[in-house]
KOLFI-365450 format. One record per residue (C-alpha): chain; x, y, z; residue in one letter. Coordinates in nm, 4 decimals, always signed. Layout:
BEGIN
<rec chaine="A" X="X" Y="Y" Z="Z" residu="A"/>
...
# end
This chain:
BEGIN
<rec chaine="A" X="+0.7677" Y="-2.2758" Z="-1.4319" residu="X"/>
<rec chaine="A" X="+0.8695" Y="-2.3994" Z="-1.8011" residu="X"/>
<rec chaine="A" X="+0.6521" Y="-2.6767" Z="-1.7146" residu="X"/>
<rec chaine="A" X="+0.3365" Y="-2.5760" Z="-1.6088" residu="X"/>
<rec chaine="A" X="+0.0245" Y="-2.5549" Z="-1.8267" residu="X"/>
<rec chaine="A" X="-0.1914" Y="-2.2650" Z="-1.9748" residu="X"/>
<rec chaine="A" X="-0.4389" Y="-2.2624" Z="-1.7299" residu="X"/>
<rec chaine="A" X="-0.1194" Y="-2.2390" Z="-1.4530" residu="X"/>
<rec chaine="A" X="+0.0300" Y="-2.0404" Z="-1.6492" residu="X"/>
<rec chaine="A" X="-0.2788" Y="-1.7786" Z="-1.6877" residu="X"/>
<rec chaine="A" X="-0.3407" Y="-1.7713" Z="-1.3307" residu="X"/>
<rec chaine="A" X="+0.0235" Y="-1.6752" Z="-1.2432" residu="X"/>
<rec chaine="A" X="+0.0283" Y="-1.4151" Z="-1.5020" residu="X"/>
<rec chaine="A" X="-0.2830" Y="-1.2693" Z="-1.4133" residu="X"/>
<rec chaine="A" X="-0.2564" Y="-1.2893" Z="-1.0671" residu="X"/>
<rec chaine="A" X="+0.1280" Y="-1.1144" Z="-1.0348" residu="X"/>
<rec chaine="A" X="-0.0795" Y="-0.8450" Z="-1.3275" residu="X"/>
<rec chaine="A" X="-0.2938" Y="-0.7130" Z="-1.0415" residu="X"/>
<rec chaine="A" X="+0.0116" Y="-0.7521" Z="-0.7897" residu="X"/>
<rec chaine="A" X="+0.1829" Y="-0.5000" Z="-1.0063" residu="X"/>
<rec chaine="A" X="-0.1186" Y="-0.2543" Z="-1.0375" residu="X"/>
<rec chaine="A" X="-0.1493" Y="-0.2712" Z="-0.6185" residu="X"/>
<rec chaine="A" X="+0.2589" Y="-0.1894" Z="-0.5864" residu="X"/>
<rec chaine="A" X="+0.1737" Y="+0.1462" Z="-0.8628" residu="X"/>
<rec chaine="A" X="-0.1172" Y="+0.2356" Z="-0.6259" residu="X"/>
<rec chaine="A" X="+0.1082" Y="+0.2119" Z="-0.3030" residu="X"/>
<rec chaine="A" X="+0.4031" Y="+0.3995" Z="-0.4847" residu="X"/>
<rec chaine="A" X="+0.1283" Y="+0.6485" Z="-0.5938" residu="X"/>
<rec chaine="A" X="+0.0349" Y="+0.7205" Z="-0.2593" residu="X"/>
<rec chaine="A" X="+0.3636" Y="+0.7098" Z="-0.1455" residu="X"/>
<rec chaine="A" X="+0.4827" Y="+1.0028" Z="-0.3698" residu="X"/>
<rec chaine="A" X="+0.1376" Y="+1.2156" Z="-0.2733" residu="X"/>
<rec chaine="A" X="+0.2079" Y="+1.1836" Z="+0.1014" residu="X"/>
<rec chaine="A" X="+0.5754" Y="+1.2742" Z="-0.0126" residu="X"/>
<rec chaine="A" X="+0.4771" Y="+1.5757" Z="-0.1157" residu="X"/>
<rec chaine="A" X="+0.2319" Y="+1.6676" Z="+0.1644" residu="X"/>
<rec chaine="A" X="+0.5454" Y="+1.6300" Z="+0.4147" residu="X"/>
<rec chaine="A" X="+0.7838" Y="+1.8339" Z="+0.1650" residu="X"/>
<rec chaine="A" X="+0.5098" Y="+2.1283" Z="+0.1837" residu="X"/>
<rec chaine="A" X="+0.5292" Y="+2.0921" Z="+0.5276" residu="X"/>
<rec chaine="A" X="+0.8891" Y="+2.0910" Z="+0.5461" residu="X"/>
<rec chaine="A" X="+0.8814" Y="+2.3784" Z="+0.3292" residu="X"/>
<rec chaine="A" X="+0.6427" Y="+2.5489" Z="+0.5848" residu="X"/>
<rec chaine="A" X="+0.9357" Y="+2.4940" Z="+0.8743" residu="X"/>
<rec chaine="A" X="+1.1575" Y="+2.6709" Z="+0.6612" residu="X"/>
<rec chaine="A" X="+0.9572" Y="+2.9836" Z="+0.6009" residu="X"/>
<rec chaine="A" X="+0.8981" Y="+3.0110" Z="+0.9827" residu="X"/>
<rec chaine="A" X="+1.2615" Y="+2.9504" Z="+1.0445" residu="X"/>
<rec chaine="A" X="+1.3885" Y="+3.2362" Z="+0.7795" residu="X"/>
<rec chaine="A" X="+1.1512" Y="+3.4758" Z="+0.8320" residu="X"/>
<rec chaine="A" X="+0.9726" Y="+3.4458" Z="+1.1450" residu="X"/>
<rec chaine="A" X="+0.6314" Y="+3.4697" Z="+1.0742" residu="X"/>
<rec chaine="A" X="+0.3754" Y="+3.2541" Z="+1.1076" residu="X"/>
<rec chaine="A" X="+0.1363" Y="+3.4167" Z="+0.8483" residu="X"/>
<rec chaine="A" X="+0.3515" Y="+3.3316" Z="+0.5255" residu="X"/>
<rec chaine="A" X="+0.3913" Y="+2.9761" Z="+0.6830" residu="X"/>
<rec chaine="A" X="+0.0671" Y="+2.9182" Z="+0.7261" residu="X"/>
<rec chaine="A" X="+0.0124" Y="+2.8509" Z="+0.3642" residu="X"/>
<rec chaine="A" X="+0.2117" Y="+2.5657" Z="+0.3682" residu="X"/>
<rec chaine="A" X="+0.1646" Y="+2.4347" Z="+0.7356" residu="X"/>
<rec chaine="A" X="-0.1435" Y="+2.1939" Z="+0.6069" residu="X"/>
<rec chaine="A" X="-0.2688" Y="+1.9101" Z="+0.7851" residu="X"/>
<rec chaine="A" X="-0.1489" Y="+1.5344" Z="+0.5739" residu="X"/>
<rec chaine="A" X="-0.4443" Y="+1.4857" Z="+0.3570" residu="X"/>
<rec chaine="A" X="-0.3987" Y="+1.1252" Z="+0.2435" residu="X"/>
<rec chaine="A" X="-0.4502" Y="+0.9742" Z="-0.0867" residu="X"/>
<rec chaine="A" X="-0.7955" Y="+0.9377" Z="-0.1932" residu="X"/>
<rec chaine="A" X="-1.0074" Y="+0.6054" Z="-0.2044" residu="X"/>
<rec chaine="A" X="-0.9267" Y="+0.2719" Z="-0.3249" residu="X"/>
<rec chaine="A" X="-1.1053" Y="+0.1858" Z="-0.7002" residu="X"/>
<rec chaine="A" X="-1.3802" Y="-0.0820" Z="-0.6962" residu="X"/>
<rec chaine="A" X="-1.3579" Y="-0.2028" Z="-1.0176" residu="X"/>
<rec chaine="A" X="-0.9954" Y="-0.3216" Z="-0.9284" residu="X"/>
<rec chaine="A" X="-0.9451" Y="-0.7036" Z="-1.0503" residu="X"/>
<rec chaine="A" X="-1.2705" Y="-0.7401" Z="-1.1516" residu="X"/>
<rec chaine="A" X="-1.1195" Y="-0.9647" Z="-1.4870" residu="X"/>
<rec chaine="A" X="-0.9317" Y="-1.1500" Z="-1.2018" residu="X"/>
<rec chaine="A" X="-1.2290" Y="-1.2113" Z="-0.9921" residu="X"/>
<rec chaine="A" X="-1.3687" Y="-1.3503" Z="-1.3326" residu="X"/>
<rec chaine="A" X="-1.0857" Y="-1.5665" Z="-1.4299" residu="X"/>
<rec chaine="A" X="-1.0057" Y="-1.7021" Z="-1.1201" residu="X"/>
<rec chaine="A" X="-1.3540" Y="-1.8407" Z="-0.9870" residu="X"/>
<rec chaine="A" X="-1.4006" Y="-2.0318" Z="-1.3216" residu="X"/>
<rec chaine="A" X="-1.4786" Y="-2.4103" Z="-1.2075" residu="X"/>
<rec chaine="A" X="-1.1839" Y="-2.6113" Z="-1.2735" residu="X"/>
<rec chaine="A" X="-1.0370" Y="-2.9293" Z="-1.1689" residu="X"/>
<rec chaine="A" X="-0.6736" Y="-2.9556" Z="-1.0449" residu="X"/>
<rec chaine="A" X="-0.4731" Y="-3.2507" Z="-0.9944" residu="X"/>
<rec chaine="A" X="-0.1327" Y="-3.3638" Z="-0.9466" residu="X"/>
<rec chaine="A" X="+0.1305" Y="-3.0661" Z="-1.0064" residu="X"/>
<rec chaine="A" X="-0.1642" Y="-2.9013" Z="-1.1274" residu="X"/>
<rec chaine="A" X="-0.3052" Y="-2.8680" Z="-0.8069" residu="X"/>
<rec chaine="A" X="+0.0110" Y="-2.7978" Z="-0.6423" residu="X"/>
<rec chaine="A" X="+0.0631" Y="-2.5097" Z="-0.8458" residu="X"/>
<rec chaine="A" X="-0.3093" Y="-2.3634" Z="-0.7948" residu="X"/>
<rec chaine="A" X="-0.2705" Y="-2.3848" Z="-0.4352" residu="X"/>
<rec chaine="A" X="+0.1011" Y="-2.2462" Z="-0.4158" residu="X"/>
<rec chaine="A" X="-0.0442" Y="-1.9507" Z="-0.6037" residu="X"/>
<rec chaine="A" X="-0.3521" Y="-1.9110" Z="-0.4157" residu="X"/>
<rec chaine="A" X="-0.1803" Y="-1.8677" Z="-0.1306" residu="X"/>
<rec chaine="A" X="+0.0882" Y="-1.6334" Z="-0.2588" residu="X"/>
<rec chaine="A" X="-0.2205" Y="-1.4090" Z="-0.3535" residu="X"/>
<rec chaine="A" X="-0.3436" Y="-1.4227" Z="-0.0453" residu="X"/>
<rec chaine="A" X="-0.0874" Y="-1.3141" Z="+0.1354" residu="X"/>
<rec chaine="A" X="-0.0141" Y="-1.0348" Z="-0.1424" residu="X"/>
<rec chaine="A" X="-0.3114" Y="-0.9355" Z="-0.1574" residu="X"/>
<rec chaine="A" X="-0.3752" Y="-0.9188" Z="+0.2425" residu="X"/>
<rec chaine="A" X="-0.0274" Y="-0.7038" Z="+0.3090" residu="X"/>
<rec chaine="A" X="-0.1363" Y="-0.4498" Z="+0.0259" residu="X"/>
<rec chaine="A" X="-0.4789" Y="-0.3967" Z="+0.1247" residu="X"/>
<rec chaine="A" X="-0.3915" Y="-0.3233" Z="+0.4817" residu="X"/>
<rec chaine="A" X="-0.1109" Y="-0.0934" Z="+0.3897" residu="X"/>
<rec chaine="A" X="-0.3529" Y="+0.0622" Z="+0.1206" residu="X"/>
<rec chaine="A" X="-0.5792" Y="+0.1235" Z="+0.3702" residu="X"/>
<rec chaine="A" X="-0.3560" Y="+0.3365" Z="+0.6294" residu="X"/>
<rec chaine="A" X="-0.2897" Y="+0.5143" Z="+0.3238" residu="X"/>
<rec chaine="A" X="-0.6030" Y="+0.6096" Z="+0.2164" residu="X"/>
<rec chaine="A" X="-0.7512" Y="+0.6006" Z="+0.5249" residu="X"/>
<rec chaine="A" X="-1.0488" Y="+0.3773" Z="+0.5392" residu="X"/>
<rec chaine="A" X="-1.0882" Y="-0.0037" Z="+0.5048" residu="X"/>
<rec chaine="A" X="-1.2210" Y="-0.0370" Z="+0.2101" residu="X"/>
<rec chaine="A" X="-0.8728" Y="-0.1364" Z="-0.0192" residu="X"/>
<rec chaine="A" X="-0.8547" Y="-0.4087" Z="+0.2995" residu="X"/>
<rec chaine="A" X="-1.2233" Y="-0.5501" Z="+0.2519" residu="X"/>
<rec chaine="A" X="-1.2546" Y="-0.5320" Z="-0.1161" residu="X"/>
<rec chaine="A" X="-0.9388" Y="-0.7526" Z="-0.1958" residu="X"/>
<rec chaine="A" X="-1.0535" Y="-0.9517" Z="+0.0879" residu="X"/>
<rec chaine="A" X="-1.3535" Y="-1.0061" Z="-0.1449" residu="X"/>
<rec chaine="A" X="-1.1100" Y="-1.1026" Z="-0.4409" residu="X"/>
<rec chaine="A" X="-0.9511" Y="-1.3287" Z="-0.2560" residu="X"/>
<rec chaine="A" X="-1.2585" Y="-1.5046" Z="-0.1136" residu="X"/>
<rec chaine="A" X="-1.1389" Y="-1.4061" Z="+0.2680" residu="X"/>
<rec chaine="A" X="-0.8305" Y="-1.5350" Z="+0.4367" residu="X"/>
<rec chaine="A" X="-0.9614" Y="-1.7904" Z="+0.6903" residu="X"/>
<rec chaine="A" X="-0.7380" Y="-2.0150" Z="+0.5230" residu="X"/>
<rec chaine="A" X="-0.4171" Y="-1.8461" Z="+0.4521" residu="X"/>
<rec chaine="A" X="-0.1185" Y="-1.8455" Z="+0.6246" residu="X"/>
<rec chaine="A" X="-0.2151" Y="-1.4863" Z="+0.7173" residu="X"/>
<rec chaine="A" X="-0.5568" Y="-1.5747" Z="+0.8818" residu="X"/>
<rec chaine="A" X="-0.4216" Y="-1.5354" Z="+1.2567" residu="X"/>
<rec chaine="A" X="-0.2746" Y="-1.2002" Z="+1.1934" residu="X"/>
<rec chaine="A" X="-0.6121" Y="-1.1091" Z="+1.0058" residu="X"/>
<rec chaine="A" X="-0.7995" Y="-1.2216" Z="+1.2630" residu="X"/>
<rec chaine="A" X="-0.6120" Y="-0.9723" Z="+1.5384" residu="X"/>
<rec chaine="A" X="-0.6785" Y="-0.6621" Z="+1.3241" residu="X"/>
<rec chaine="A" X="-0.9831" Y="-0.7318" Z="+1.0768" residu="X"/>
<rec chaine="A" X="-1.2212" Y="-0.5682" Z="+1.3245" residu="X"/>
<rec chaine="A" X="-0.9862" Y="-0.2775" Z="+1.3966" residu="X"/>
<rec chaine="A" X="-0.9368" Y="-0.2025" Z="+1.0563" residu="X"/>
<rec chaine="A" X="-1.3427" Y="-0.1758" Z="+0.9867" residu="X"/>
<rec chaine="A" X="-1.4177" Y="-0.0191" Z="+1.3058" residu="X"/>
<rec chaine="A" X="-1.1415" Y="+0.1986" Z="+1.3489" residu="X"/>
<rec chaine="A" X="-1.0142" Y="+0.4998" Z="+1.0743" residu="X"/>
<rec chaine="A" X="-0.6714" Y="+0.3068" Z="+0.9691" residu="X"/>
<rec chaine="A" X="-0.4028" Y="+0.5564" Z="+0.9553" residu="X"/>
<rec chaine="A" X="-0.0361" Y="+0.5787" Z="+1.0129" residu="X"/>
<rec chaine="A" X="+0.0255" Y="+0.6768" Z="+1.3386" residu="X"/>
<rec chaine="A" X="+0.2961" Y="+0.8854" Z="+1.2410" residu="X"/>
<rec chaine="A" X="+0.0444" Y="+1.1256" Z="+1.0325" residu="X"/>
<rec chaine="A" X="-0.1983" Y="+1.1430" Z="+1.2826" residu="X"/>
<rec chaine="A" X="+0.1000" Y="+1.2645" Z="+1.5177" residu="X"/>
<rec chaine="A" X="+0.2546" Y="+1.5128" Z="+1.2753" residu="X"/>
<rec chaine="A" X="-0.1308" Y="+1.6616" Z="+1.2025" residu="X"/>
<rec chaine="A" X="-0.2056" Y="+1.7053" Z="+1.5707" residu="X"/>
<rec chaine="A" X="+0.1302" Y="+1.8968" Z="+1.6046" residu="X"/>
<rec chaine="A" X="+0.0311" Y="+2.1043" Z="+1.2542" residu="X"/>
<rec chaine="A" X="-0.3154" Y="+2.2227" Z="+1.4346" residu="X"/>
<rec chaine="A" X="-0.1570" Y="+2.3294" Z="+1.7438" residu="X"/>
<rec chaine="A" X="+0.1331" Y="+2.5340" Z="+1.5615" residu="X"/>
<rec chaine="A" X="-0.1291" Y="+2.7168" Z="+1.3680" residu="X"/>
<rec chaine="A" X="-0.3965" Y="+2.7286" Z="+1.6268" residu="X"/>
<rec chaine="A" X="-0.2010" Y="+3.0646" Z="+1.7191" residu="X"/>
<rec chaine="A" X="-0.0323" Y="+3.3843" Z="+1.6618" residu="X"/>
<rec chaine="A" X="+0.2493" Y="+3.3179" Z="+1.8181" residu="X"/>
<rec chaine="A" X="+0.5211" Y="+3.0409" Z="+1.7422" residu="X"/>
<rec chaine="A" X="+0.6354" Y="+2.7557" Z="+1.9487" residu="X"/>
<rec chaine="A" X="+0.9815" Y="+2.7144" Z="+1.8599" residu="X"/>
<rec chaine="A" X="+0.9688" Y="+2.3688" Z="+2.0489" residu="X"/>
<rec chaine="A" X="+0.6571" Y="+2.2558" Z="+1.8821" residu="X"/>
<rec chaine="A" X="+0.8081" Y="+2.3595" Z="+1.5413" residu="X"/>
<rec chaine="A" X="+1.1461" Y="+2.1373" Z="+1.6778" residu="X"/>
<rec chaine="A" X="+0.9745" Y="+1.8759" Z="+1.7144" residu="X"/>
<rec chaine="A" X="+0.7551" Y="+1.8549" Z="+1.4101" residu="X"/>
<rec chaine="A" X="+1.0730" Y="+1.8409" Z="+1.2110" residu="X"/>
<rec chaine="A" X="+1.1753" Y="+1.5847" Z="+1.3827" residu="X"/>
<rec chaine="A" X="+0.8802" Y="+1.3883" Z="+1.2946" residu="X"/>
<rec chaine="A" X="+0.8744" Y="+1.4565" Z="+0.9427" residu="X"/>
<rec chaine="A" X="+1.2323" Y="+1.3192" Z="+0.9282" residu="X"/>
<rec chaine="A" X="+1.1004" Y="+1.0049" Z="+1.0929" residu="X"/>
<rec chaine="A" X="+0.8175" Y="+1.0079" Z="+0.8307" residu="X"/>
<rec chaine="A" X="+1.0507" Y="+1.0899" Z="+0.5223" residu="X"/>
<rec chaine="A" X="+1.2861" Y="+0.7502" Z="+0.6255" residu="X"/>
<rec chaine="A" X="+0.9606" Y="+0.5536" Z="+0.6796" residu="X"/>
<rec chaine="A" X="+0.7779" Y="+0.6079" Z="+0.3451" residu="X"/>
<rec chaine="A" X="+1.1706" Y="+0.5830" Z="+0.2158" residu="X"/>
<rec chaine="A" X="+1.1603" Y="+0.2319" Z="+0.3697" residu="X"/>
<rec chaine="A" X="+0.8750" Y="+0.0931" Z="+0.2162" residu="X"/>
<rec chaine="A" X="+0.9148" Y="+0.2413" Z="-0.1145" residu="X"/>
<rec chaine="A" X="+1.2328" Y="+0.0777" Z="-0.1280" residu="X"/>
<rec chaine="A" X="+1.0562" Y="-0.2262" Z="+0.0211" residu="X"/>
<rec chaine="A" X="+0.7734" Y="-0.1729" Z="-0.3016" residu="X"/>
<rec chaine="A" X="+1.0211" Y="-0.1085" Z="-0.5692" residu="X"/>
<rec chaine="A" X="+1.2043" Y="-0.4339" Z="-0.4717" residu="X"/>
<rec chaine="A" X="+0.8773" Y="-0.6676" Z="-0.4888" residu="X"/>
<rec chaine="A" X="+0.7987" Y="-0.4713" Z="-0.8479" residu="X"/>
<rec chaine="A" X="+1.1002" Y="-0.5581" Z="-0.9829" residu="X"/>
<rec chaine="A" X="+1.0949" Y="-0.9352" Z="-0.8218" residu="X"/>
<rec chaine="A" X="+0.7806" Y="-1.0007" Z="-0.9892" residu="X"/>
<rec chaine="A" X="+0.8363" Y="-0.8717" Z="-1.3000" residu="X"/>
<rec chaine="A" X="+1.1670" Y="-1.0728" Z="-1.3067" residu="X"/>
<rec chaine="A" X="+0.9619" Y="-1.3737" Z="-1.2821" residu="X"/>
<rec chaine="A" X="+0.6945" Y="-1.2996" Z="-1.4809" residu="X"/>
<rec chaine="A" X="+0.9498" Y="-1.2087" Z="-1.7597" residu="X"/>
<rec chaine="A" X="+1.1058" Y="-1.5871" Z="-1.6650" residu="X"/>
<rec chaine="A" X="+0.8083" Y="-1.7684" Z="-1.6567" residu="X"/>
<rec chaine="A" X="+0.6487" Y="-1.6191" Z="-2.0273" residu="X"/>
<rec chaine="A" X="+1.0708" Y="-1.6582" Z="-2.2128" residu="X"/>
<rec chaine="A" X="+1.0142" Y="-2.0025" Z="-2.0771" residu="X"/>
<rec chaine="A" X="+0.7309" Y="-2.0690" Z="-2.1901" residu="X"/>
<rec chaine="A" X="+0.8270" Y="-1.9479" Z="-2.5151" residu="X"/>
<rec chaine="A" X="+1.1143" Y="-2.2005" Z="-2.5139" residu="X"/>
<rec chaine="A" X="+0.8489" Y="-2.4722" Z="-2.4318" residu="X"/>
<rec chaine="A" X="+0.7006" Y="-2.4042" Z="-2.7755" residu="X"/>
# end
């Protein structure tokens, strides 16, 4: 990396720049949806203590998930990168090596951005960034679920379980003790997933900013 020039240099800083801002909107989401499931918890609790269904109620809330995706993200990317340049050599190597990278960063967060929020639009505006992903490593997979993602409301599965079990448990006076059994049991399943990929997120964060910090104190060095 100490040897690459400005413009590579730019493009890997600004590209891993807006790789950092998607991991802060998936952690984001993360912790929201965390706290949906702890209210929900919290609801189990109540009807376990005290046995009534009316002071659960208040906490026994369908998963709302995390809002929309902004459109003005990496809009001084979008700039920066489509400037007309000529690679060559290492040059180009490095261009390509980091187009693809954002590609396939790009791809994987705006899929899992979009379960999250719950619509496609995280998916088809970095796809826009990007300039599509018919020619990424990740075009086959993109290819399989593109359409499903647009057509379809994307959504963890596990939500849309755990909200169809919330509806029926309130749809009543009366309390299902094995509805309520297994609702726990699928918020534990929920609480070790998002645990997962947080863990998962907080280990690319602090990959990339380990490199970025490499690449810039070499670069320093350089001069």
């Amino acid at each position: 990396m100490s040897q690459w020039n400005v413009d590579s240099i730019e493009g890997y800083l600004n590209y891993t720049m807006n790789l950092l801002e998607l991991l802060n909107s998936i952690s984001s989401s993360l912790s929201h949806l965390g706290h949906a499931r702890l209210s929900l918890t919290h609801g189990l609790n109540l009807l376990e203590k005290e046995k009534s269904l009316s002071l659960a109620r208040k906490h026994l809330k369908a998963i709302k998930l995390a809002g929309c995706f902004s459109t003005n993200f990496g809009k001084s990317f979008h700039t920066q990168d489509h400037k007309a340049k000529i690679f060559s050599g290492k040059e180009l190597i490095v261009h390509e090596g980091v187009k693809e990278m954002k590609s396939i960063g790009f791809w994987v967060c705006g899929v899992l951005l979009s379960c999250l929020y719950g619509d496609f639009k995280s998916y088809m505006e970095l796809r826009k960034i990007v300039g599509g992903f018919d020619d990424s490593l990740v075009a086959t997979l993109d290819s399989k679920i593109s359409d499903k993602l647009v057509k379809n409301k994307p959504i963890f599965s596990e939500i849309e379980e755990i909200n169809d079990f919330v509806s029926h448990l309130v749809a009543g006076d009366e309390v299902r003790h094995d509805a309520a059994k297994e609702l726990q049991r699928k918020l534990c399943e929920l609480e070790k997933l998002f645990g997962d990929i947080s863990k998962e997120v907080d280990h690319l964060f602090d990959d990339v900013m380990s490199q970025r910090s490499k690449l810039m104190d070499g670069f320093r060095l350089k001069k």
